[in-house]
N, C-alpha and C positions, 0 to 999 in steps of 0.2 A: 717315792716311798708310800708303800698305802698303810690305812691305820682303821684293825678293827672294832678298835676303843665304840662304842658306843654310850652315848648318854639316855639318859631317862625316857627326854623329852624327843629322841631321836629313834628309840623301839617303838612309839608310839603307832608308825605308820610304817615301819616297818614288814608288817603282814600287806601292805597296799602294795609295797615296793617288790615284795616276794612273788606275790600273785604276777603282777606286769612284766616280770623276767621271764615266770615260768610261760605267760602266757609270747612271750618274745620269742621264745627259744619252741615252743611246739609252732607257731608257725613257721618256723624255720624247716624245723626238720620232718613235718607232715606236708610243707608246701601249702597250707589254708591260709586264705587268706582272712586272718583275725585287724584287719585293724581296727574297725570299729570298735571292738571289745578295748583293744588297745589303748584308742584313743581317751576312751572312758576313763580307764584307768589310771592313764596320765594326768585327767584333769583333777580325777578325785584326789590322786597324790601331792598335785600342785598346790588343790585347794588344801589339802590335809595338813601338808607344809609354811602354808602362807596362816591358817590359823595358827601353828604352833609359834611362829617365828616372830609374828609380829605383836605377839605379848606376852613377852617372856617377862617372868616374873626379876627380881637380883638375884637370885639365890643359880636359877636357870644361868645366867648373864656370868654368875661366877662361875659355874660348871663349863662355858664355854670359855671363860679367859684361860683355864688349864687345860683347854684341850691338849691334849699329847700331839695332837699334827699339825696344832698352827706355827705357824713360821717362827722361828727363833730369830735373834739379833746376827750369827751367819748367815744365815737364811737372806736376810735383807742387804746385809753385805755384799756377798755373793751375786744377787738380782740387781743390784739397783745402783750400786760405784763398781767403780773400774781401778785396775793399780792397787789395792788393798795390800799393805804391808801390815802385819800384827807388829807391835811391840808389846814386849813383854817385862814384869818385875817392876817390884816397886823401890830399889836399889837399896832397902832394910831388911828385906825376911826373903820372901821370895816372890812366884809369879802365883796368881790366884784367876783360875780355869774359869772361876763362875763368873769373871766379868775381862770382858775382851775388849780390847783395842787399839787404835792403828791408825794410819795415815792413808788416806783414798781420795779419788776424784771422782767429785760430784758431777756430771756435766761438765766435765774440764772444770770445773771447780776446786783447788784442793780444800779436803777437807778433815776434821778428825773425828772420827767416828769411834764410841762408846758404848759397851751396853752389859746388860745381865745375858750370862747365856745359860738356857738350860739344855737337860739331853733329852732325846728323840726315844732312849729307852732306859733299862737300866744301868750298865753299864756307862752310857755317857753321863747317865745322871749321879752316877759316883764318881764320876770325876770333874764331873764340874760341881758336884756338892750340893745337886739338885737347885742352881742358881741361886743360892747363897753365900752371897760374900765375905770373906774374911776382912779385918782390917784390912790388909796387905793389895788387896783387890782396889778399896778406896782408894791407897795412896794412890796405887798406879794407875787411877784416873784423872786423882789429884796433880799427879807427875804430865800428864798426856796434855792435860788442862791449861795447863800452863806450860808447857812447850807450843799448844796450838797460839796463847795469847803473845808468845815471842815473834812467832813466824805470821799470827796474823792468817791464823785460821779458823772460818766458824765451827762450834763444835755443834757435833750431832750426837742426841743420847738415846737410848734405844731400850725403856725399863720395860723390866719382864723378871718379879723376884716375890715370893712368896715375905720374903724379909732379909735382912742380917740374919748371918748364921747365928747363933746364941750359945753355941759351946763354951766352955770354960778355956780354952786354947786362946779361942777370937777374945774372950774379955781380958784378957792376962795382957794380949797383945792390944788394947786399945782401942775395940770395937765402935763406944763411941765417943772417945775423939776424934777416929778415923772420920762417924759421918761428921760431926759437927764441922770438920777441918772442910769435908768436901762442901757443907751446906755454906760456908764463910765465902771459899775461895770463889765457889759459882757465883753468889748472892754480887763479887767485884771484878769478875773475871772482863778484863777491857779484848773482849771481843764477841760476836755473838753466838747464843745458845739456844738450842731447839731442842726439845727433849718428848719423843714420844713415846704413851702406853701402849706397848704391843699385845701385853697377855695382861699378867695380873701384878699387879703395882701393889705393892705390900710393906707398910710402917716404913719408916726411918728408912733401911735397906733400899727402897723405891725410890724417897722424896731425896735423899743421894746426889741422884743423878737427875734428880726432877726440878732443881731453880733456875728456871730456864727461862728467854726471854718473849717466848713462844715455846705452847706447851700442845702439842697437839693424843691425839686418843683414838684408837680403833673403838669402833660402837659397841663391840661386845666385852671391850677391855673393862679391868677395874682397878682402881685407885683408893684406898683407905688408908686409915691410921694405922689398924688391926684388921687380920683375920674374923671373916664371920663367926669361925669356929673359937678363934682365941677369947672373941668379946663374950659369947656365949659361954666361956669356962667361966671368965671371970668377972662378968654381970650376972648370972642364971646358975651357976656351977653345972650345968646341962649343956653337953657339947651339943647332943641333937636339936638346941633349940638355933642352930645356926643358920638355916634359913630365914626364920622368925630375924634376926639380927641384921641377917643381908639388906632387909629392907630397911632396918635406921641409919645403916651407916652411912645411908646414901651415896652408894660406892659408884653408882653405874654412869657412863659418860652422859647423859642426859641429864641426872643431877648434879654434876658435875660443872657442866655448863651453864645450868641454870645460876650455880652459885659463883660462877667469876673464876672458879680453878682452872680449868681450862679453857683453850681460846677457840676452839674446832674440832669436831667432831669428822673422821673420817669413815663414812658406813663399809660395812665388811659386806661381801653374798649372804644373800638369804640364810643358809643353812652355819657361815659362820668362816673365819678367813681359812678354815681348814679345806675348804669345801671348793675353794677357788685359788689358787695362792696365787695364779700368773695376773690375774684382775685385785687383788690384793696390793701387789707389788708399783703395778703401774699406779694408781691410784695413792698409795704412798709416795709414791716420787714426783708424784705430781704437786702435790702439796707441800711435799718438802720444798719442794724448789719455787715456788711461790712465796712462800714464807723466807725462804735464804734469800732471796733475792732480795726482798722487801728489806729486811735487817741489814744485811751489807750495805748496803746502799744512806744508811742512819748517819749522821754524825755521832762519834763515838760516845763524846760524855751525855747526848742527850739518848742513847743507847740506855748505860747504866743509869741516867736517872729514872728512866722510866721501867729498868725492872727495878728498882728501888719501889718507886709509886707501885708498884704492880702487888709485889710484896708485903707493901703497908695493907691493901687493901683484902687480902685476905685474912677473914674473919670477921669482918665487918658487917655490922646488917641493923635494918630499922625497926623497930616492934611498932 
């Protein structure tokens, strides 16, 4: 599927990218040979590229974890296990679109696979609720959670959520008990947990499906309490001052890691995991399965004590 979504930081060199087609396409069809000019133009874009990319600002960093074409949590399903069964419902209200999961083999591995799913356009994204989850979504993580910890499967979570939906429906129905139930049962779940950022990891609704025992992160992903835009409502009462925000909340996998939240950073292409997704995927499964394998292979109670210790230690720091 291609996507003409373009970003800010992506028009910039645009007119470089224009000119090198046009100049593709008249050597074609006059038979001259341009490639000198050609090649010029490739380097100029490359370089044009490689400035833009390798100092992107968070605010940039957030614009690429909502890209509209980077891989969704099917998306990685589909690419990366084999045998993928959905289950569905959380056997109190109903089945909840914005978060999916099911039973699949990792490398012959079984495993259970969870995650936020958003949609690729409108349409999908009204029915999956623009990847916000209802209560009824958590249970049925919660439910998935603990059928994996019966049979003695590691789970794999797959966050990608702007937040918890916030409607008056979801809070009638127990929005957060729903997460706190899922943050309890992860925080003891006797089996192991992987959970990575695929797009943008957002409050409560993210950290969900994020107490995990290994936590991994695409480079252009982000991770916060809030919204840049929501903290700027309600720190500045100035949505536009959202950018300005991006950079305290220190959202982006690089400060992330600095501070102990997560444990690895997995780098995306150049222009962003939209740009490459077949070298995205492989590069996901590479790691996945380096980390599963590490975890399975644990004694189980020294599993849970050590996401116990892992947990404590977030927040902690020395002045």
């Amino acid at each position: 599927m291609g996507y003409n979504h373009l970003l800010d930081l992506e028009k910039d060199y645009q007119e470089i990218k224009k000119k090198l087609n046009e100049f593709k396409e008249l050597s074609e069809r006059i038979d001259m040979d341009l490639s000198a000019e050609i090649a010029a133009l490739e380097r100029k874009l490359a370089l044009a590229k490689e400035e833009k990319y390798r100092a992107l600002s968070a605010w940039q960093k957030v614009q690429l974890a909502r890209h509209v074409g980077r891989p969704t949590t099917l998306d990685y399903i589909r690419e990366i296990f084999n045998d993928f069964i959905e289950l569905h419902g959380d056997r109190y209200y109903h089945d909840d679109p914005a978060i999916v999961g099911g039973i699949a083999l990792f490398r012959g591995i079984p495993v259970t696979v969870i995650g936020h799913q958003k949609g690729k356009d409108t349409n999908q994204n009204l029915k999956r609720n623009f990847g916000m989850p209802h209560p009824e979504g958590y249970r049925k993580a919660c439910r998935l959670m603990k059928q994996a910890e019966k049979f003695k499967r590691t789970v794999i979570c797959f966050i990608d959520t702007q937040g918890a939906y916030p409607g008056i429906g979801a809070e009638e129905r127990g929005q957060g008990w729903a997460i706190s139930r899922s943050l309890y049962q992860m925080s003891l779940l006797k089996t192991p947990v992987i959970s990575l950022v695929i797009g943008e990891g957002g409050s409560g609704g993210a950290l969900a499906l994020g107490v995990a025992d290994c936590i991994l992160m695409l480079s252009n992903a982000i991770y916060s309490v809030i919204s840049p835009e929501g903290c700027a409502s309600i720190l500045r009462k100035d949505v536009t001052k959202a950018p300005e925000m991006a950079e305290y909340l220190k959202l982006t996998a690089a400060d992330l890691e600095a501070m102990g939240i997560i444990d690895e950073i997995i780098p995306e292409p150049l222009e962003g995991a939209h740009s490459n997704t077949a070298q995205v995927y492989k590069k996901v499964e590479e790691r996945l399965f380096h980390h599963l394998t590490k975890l399975i292979s644990m004694d189980l109670h020294e599993l849970i004590e050590r996401r116990y210790e892992r947990l404590r230690k977030i927040g902690v720091y020395n002045e």
